[in-house]
VEXDREN-2710 file (C-alpha; in Angstrom, 1 decimal):
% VEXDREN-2710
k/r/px/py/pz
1/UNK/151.6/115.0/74.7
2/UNK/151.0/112.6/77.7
3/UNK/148.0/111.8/79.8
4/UNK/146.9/113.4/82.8
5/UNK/147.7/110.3/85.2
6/UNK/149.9/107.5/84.7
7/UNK/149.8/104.2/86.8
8/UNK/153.3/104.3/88.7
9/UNK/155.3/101.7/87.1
10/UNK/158.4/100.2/89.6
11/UNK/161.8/101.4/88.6
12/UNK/163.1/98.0/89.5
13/UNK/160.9/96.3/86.8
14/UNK/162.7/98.3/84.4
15/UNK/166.1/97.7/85.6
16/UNK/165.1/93.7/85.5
17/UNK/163.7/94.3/81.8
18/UNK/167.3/95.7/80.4
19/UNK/169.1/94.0/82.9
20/UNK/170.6/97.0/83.8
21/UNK/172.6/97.8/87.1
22/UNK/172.4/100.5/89.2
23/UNK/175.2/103.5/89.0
24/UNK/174.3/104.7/92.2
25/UNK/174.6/102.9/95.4
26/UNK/170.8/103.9/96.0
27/UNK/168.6/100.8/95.0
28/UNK/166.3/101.6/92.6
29/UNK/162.9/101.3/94.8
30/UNK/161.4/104.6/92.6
31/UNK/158.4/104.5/90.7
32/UNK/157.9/106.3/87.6
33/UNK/154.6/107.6/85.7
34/UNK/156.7/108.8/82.6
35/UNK/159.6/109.4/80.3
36/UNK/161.4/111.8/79.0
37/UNK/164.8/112.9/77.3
38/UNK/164.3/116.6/77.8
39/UNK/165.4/117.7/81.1
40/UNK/162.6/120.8/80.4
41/UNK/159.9/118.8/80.1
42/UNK/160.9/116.7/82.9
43/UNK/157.4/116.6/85.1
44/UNK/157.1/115.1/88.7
45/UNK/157.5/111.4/88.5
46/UNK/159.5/111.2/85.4
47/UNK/162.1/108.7/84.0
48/UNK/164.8/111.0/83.1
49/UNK/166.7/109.7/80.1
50/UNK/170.1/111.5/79.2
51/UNK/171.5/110.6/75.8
52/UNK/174.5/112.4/74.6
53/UNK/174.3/115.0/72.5
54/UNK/177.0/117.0/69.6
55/UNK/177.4/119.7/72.3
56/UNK/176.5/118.0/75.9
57/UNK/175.5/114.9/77.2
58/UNK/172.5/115.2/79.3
59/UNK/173.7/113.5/81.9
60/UNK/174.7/117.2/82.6
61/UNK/171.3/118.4/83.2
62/UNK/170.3/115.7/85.4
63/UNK/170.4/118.3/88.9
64/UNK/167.7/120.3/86.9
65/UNK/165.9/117.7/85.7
66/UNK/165.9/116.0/89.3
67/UNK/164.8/119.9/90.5
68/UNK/161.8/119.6/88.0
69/UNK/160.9/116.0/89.7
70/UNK/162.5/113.6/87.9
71/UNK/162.7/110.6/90.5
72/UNK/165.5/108.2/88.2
73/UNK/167.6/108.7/85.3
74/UNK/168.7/106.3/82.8
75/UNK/171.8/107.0/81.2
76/UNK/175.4/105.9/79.3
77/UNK/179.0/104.9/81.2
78/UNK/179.6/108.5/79.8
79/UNK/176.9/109.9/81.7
80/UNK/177.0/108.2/84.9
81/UNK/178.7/110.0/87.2
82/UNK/177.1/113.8/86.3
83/UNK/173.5/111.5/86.7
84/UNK/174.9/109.7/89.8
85/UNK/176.0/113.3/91.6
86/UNK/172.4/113.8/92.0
87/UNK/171.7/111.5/94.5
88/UNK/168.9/109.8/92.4
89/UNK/168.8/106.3/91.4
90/UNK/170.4/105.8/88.4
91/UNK/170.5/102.8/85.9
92/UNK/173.2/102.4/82.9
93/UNK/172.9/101.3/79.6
94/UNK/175.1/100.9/76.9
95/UNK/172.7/102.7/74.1
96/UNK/170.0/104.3/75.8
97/UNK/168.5/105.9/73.1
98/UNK/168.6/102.2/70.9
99/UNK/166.0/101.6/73.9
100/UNK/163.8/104.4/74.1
101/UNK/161.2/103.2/72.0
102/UNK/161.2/99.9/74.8
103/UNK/161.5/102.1/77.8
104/UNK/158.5/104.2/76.9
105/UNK/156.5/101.8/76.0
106/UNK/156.8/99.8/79.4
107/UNK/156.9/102.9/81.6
108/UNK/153.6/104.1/80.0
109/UNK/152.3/100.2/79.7
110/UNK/152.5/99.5/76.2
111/UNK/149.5/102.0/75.0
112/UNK/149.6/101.6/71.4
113/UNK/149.4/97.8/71.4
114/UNK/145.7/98.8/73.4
115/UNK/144.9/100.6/69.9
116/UNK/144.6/99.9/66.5
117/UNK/146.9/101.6/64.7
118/UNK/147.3/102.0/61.1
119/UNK/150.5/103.1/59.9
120/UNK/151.7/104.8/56.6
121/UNK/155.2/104.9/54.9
122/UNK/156.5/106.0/51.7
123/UNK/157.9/109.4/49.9
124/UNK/154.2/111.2/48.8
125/UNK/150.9/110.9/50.4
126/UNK/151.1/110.1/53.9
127/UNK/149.4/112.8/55.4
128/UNK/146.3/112.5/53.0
129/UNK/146.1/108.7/53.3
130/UNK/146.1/109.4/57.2
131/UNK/143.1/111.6/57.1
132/UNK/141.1/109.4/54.9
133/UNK/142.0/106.4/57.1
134/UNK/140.8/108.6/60.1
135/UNK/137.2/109.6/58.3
136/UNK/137.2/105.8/57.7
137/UNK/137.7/104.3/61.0
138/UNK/135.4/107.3/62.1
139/UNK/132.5/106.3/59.8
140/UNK/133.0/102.9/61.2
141/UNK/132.2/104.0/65.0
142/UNK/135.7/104.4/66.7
143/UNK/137.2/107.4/69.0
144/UNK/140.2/108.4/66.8
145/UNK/143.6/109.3/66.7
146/UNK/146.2/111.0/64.1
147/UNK/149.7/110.9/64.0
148/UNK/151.0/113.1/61.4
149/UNK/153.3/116.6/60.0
150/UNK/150.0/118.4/59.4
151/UNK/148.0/117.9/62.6
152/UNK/147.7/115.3/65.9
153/UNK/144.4/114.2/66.8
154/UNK/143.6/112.4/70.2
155/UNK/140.0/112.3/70.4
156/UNK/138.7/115.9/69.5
157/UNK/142.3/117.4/70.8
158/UNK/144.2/118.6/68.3
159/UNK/148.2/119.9/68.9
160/UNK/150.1/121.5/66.0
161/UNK/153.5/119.1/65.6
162/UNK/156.7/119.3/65.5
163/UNK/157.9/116.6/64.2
164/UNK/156.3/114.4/61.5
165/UNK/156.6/111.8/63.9
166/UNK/157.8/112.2/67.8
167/UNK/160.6/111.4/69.4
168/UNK/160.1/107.8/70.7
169/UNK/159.2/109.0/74.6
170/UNK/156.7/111.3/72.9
171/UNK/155.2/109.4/71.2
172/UNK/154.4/106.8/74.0
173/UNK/153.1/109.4/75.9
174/UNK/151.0/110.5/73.0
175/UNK/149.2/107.1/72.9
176/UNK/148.6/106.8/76.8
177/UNK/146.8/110.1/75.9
178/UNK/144.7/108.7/73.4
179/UNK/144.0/105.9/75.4
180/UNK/142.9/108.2/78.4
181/UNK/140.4/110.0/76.3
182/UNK/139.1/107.0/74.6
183/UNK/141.1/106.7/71.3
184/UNK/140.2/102.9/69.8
185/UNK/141.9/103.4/66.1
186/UNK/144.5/105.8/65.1
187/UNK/146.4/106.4/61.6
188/UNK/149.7/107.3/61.7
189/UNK/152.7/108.5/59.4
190/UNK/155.9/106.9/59.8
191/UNK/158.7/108.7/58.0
192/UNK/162.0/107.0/57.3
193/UNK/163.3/109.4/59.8
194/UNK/161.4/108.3/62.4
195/UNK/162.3/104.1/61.5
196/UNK/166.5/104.6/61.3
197/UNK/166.2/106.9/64.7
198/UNK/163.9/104.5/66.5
199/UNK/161.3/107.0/67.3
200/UNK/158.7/104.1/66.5
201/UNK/160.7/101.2/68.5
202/UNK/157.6/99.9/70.6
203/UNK/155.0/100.7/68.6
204/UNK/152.8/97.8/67.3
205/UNK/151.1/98.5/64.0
206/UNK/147.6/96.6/63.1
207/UNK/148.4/97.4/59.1
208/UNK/151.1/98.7/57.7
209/UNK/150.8/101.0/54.2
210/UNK/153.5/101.5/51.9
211/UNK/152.3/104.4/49.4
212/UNK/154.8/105.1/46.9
213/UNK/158.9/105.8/46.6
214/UNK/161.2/108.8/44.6
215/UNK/164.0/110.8/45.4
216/UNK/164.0/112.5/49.0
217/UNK/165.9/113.0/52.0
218/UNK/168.8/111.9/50.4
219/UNK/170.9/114.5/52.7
220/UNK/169.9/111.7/55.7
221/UNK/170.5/108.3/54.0
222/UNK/173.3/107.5/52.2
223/UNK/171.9/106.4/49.9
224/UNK/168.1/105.5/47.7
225/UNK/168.7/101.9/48.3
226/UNK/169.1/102.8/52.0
227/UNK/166.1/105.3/52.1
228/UNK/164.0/102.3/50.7
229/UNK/165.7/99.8/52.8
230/UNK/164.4/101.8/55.8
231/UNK/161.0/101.9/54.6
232/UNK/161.0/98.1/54.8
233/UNK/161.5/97.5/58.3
234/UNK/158.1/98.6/58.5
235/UNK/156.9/95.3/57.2
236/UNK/158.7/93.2/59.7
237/UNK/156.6/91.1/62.2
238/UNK/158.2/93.2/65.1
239/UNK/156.5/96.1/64.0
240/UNK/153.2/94.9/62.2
241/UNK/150.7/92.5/61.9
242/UNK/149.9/92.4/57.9
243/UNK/150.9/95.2/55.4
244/UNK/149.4/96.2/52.3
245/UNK/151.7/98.0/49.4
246/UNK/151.3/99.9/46.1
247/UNK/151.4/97.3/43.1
248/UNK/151.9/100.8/40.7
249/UNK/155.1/101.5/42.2
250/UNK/158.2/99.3/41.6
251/UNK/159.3/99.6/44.9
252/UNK/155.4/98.3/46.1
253/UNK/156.4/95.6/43.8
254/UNK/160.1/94.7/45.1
255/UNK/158.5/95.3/48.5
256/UNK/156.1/92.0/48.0
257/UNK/159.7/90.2/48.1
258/UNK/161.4/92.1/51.5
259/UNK/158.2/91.9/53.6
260/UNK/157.9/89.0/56.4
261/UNK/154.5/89.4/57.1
262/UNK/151.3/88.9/55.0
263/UNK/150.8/91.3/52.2
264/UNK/148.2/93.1/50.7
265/UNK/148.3/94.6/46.8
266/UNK/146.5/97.2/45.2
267/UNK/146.4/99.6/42.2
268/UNK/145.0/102.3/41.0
269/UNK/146.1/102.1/37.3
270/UNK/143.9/98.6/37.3
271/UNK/146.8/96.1/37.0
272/UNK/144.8/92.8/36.8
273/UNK/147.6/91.1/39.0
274/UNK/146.7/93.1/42.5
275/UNK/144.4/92.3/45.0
276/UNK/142.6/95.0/44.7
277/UNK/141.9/97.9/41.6
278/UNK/140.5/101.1/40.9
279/UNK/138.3/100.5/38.0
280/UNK/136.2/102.7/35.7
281/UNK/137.9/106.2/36.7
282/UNK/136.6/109.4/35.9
283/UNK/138.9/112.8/37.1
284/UNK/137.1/115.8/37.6
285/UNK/138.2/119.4/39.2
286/UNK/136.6/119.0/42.0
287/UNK/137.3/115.0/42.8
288/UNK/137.3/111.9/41.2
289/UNK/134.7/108.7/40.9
290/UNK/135.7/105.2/40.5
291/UNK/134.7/101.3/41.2
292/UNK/136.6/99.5/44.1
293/UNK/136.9/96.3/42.9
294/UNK/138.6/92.8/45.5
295/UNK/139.1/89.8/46.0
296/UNK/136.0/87.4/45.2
297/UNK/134.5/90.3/42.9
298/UNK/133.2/92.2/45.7
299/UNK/132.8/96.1/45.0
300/UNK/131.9/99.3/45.4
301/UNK/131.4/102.7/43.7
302/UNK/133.4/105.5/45.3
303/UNK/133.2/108.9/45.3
304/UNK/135.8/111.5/46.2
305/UNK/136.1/115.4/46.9
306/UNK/140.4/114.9/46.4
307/UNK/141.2/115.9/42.6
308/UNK/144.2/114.5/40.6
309/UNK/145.0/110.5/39.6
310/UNK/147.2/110.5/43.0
311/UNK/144.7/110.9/44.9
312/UNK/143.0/108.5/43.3
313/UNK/145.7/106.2/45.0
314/UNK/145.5/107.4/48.5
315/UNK/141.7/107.1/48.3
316/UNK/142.4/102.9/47.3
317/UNK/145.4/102.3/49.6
318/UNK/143.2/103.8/52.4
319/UNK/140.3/101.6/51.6
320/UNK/142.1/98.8/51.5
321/UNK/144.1/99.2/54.4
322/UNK/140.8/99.9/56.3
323/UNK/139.3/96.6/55.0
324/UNK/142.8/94.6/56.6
325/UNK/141.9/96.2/59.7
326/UNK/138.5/94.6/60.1
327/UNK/136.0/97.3/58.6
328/UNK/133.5/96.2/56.1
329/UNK/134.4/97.5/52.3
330/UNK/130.5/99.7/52.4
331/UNK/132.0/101.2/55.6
332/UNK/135.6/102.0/54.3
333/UNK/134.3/103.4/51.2
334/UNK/131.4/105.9/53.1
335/UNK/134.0/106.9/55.5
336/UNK/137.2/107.5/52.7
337/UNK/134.6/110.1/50.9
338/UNK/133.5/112.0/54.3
339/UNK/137.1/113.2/54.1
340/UNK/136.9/116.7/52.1
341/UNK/140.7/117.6/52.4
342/UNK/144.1/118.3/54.1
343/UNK/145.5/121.7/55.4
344/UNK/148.0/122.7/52.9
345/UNK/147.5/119.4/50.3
346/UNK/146.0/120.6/46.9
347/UNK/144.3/123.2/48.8
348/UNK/142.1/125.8/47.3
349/UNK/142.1/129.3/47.9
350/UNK/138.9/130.9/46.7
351/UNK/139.5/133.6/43.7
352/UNK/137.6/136.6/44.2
353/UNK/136.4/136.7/40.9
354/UNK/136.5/132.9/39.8
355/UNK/138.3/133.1/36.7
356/UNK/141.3/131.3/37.5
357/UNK/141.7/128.6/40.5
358/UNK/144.5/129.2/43.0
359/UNK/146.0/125.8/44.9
360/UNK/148.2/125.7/47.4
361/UNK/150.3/122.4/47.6
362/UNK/152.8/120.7/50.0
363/UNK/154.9/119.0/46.6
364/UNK/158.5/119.4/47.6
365/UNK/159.7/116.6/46.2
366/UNK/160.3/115.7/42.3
367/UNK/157.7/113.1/42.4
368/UNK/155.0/115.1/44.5
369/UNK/155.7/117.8/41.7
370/UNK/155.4/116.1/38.8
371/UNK/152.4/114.8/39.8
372/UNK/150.7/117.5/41.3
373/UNK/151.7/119.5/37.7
374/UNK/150.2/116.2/35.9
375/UNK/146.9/116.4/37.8
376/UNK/146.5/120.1/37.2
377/UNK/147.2/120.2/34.0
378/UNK/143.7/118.5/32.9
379/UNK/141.4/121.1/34.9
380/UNK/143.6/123.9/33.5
381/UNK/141.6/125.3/30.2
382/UNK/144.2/127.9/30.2
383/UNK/147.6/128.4/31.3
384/UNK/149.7/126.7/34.5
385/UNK/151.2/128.3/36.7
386/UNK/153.8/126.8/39.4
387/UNK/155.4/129.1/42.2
388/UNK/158.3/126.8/43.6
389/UNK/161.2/126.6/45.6
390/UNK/163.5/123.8/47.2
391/UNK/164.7/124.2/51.2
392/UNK/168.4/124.6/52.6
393/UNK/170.2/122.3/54.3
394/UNK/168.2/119.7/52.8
395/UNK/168.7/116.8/49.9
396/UNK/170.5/119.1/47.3
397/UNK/170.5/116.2/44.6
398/UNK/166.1/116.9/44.7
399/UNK/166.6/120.5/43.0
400/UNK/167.6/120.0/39.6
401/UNK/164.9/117.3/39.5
402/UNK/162.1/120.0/41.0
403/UNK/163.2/122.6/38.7
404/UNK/163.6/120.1/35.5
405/UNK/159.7/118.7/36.1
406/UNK/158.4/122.2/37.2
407/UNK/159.9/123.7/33.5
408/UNK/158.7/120.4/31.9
409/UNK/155.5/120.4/33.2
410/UNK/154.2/123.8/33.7
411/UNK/153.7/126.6/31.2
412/UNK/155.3/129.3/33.6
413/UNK/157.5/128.3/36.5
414/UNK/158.2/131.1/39.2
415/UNK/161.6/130.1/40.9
416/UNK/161.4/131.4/45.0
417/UNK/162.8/130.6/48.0
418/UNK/161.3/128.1/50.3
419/UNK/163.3/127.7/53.7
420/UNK/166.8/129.0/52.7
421/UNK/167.7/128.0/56.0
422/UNK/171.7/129.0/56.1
423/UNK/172.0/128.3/52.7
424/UNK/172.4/131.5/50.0
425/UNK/169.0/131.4/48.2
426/UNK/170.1/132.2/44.8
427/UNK/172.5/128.9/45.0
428/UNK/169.8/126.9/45.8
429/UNK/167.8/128.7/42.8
430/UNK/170.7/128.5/40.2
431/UNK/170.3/124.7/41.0
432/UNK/167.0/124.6/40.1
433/UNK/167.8/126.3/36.9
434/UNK/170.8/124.0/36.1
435/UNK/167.2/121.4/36.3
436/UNK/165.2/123.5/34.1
437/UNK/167.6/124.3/31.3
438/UNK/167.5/120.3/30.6
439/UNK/164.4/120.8/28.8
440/UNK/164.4/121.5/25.3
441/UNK/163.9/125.2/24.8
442/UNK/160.9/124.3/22.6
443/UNK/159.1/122.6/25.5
444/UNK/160.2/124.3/28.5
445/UNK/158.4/126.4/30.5
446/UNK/158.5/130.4/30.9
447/UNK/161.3/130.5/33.4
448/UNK/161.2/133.5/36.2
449/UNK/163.7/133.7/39.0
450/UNK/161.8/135.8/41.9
451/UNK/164.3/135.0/45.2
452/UNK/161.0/136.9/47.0
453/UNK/158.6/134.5/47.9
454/UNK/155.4/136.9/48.4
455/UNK/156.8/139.0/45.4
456/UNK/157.1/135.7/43.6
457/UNK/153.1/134.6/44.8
458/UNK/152.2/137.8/43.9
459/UNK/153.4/138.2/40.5
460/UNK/151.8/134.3/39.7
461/UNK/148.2/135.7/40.9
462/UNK/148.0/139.1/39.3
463/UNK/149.1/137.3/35.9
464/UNK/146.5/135.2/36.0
465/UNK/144.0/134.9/33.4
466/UNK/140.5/133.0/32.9
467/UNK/140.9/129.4/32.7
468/UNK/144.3/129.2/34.4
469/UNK/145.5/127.5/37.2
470/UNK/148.2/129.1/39.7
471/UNK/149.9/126.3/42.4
472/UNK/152.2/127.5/45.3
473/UNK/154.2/124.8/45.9
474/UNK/156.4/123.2/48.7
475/UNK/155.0/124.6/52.1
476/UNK/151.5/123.6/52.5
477/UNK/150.4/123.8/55.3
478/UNK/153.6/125.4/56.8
479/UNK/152.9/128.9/58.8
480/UNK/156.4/129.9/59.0
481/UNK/159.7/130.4/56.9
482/UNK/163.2/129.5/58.1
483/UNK/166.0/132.3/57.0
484/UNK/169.4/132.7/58.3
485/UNK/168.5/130.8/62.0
486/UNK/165.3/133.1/62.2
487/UNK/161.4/131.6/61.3
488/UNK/159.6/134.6/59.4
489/UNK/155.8/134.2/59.7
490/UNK/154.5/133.0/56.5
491/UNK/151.7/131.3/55.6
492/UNK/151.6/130.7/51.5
493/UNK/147.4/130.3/51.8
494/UNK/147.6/133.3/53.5
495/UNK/149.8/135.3/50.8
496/UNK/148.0/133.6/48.1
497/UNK/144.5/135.2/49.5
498/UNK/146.1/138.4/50.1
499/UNK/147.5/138.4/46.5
500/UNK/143.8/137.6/45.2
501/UNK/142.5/140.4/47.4
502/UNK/145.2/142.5/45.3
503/UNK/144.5/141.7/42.1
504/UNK/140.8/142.4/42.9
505/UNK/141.8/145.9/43.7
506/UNK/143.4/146.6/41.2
507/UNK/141.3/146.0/38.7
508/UNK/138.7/147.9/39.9
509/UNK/141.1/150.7/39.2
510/UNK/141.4/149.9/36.1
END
């Protein structure tokens, strides 16, 4: 993820910018095209930057970085010496990777400030409020780009992630990319993971969207208060230009009072006190319909292929996140609807015979459950059906929560693994049932433990009857689960279509 040619960018300029001296006795007269803190990926004219690790610092694989061309390396006091008994110029820092975000942005000459980018924060939603803000800066004219956990666009490239957002030298590369091929607008997902590690340092953000907050990746922050207080760095000046935020959610709300830079509300629900509102909203099973209505009484009708009341939200947010970045409210709105769907987001997989509907959704989170369950619920004429599990080594707080909405919410709830990961699965299960059994017996759910996930997919799909609606939830778009340090191949659209094709047969037995 970098472009093809870089300009060569002094080594000395660098050293001036962080006033940092030399740990060699070799000035630093190098030039360097790019950056990078793996010493694998080191390519001829890189900037090798060694941060220290659990295990190694690595300062100790600056020789085979230098063998892989690497013409500098930036490093710690720790590192010094191992970066030093290379022979290359070396410059020391005193928290390199607190300066990554900086480095890579100057040694690739500050690419995304050459874009607009739009950039998207909060728990649920990112990835589909990313793809509609592409099909809207699309419809508007612009070469685009996508930052994302589902896919990364630069132009009409696309590269499968890794990462829901880059590492901070990756990322800068990424955008000299997009600006080789073209790239005027990108949207981009920013997790709180990527704003407490700095992978986003650098970056300059034209808007700034803040979707929603509930209960995740508690097993990073210490805390919710922290989780949130992460999301609002975000809407500091150093990072964007003008934000816009959710006036449905309370943190949207409290968010109007932490932001320093101009702000933007909306709602989907029609509260008369934002900005902008969805008015006049029909759901349907195949997508919704509603009025934009702004500032001034300007509006527009919109039309949707994204089902459910969330989506509903994305679709606004998007607009009006589009309209702060210059395009006219027509354009935003034409564009928004061009976008048909995500991989792996309230994705359908066909039935064979059309009497139930099969979804396959990314919700792996209590709120992205509840409300994926919510927005089912009113296309399903008969029962509904969630196949769920929670990963390992993750937030454990989150599974009670999952399993308590799932039993709440659903009429039969298929307990399964997800990624186990080194965790025992049926743990992680009994924790969702710990969740599930807080539901009043008379209003929970038909609870089934199935610890196989296929078995458990399986079992939801050959149930099914006319009129109901099975959802696999938690992967998405995933192609792989992770058990005991191995990734198994496994695709839940792919299981889900093979489970159809099943139930097929076997009623033709019958």
């Amino acid at each position: 993820m970098r472009p093809q040619s870089s300009p060569p960018r002094p080594l000395s300029g660098l050293a001036t910018m962080l006033d940092a001296p030399s740990g060699s006795s070799r000035s630093p007269l190098a030039a360097v095209t790019g950056v990078t803190i793996d010493s694998r990926q080191v390519v001829q004219g890189d900037l090798y930057v060694a941060l220290p690790g659990s295990a190694a610092h690595g300062a100790d694989y600056s020789a085979q970085a230098m063998a892989r061309g690497a013409v500098a390396v930036l490093t710690d006091p720790a590192g010094r010496d191992a970066a030093v008994a290379t022979g290359l110029p070396v410059l020391v820092v005193s928290e390199p990777r607190a300066l990554l975000g900086q480095i890579s942005s100057w040694v690739y000459g500050q690419p995304s400030h050459d874009i607009s980018v739009l950039g998207v924060t909060g728990t649920s939603g990112k990835s589909t409020t990313t793809f509609l803000l592409e099909a809207g800066l699309r419809a508007a004219g612009h070469t685009t780009g996508l930052v994302g956990g589902v896919e990364i666009h630069a132009g009409d490239l696309v590269i499968q992630p890794k990462l829901t957002t880059p590492e901070a030298s990756d990322l800068h590369g990424l955008f000299a990319l997009m600006r080789e091929r073209g790239v005027t607008a990108a949207a981009m997902e920013v997790s709180s993971h990527a704003l407490a590690l700095g992978r986003v340092d650098g970056v300059y953000y034209d808007v700034a969207l803040f979707t929603n907050l509930s209960q995740d990746h508690l097993d990073f922050h210490k805390d919710f208060d922290d989780y949130f207080a992460t999301k609002v760095k975000l809407f500091q000046p150093e990072f964007s230009r003008t934000g816009v935020t959710n006036l449905d959610d309370p943190h949207g709300r409290e968010l109007l009072h932490l932001a320093k830079i101009p702000m933007t509300t909306f709602s989907a629900t029609g509260e008369p006190g934002a900005d902008w509102r969805a008015l006049d909203v029909r759901l349907g099973a195949d997508g919704s319909v509603f009025r934009v209505v702004g500032p001034g009484g300007v509006e527009e009708d919109v039309t949707i292929s994204l089902p459910g009341p969330f989506n509903v939200a994305n679709s606004l947010g998007a607009i009006v996140t589009l309209v702060e970045a210059g395009l006219p409210l027509r354009t935003a709105v034409h564009g928004v609807g061009t976008m048909t769907g995500v991989p792996g987001r309230m994705q359908r997989v066909t039935s064979a015979d059309d009497e139930f509907q099969a979804v396959v959704d990314y919700a792996h989170k209590p709120g992205a459950v509840e409300s994926v369950l919510t927005s089912l619920r009113s296309v399903a004429s008969g029962r509904l059906t969630v196949v769920l599990g929670c990963g390992g080594d993750r937030d454990t707080g989150k599974r009670a929560l999952m399993g308590e909405a799932a039993a709440r919410l659903a009429d039969v709830a298929i307990f399964t693994s997800d990624n186990p990961r080194s965790e025992d699965p049926l743990a992680i299960l009994a924790a969702m049932m710990d969740g599930a059994l807080q539901v009043p017996r008379e209003r929970r759910a038909h609870v089934i433990v199935e610890p196989d996930r296929a078995a458990a997919i399986g079992m939801a799909v050959g149930s099914a009857e006319r009129g109901d609606v099975v959802v696999v939830a938690g992967k998405g778009h995933e192609q792989g689960q992770y058990i005991s340090g191995e990734v198994i191949p496994f695709d839940d659209r792919a299981v889900v279509a093979e489970a159809i094709d099943a139930r097929k047969e076997s009623r033709k037995n019958l």
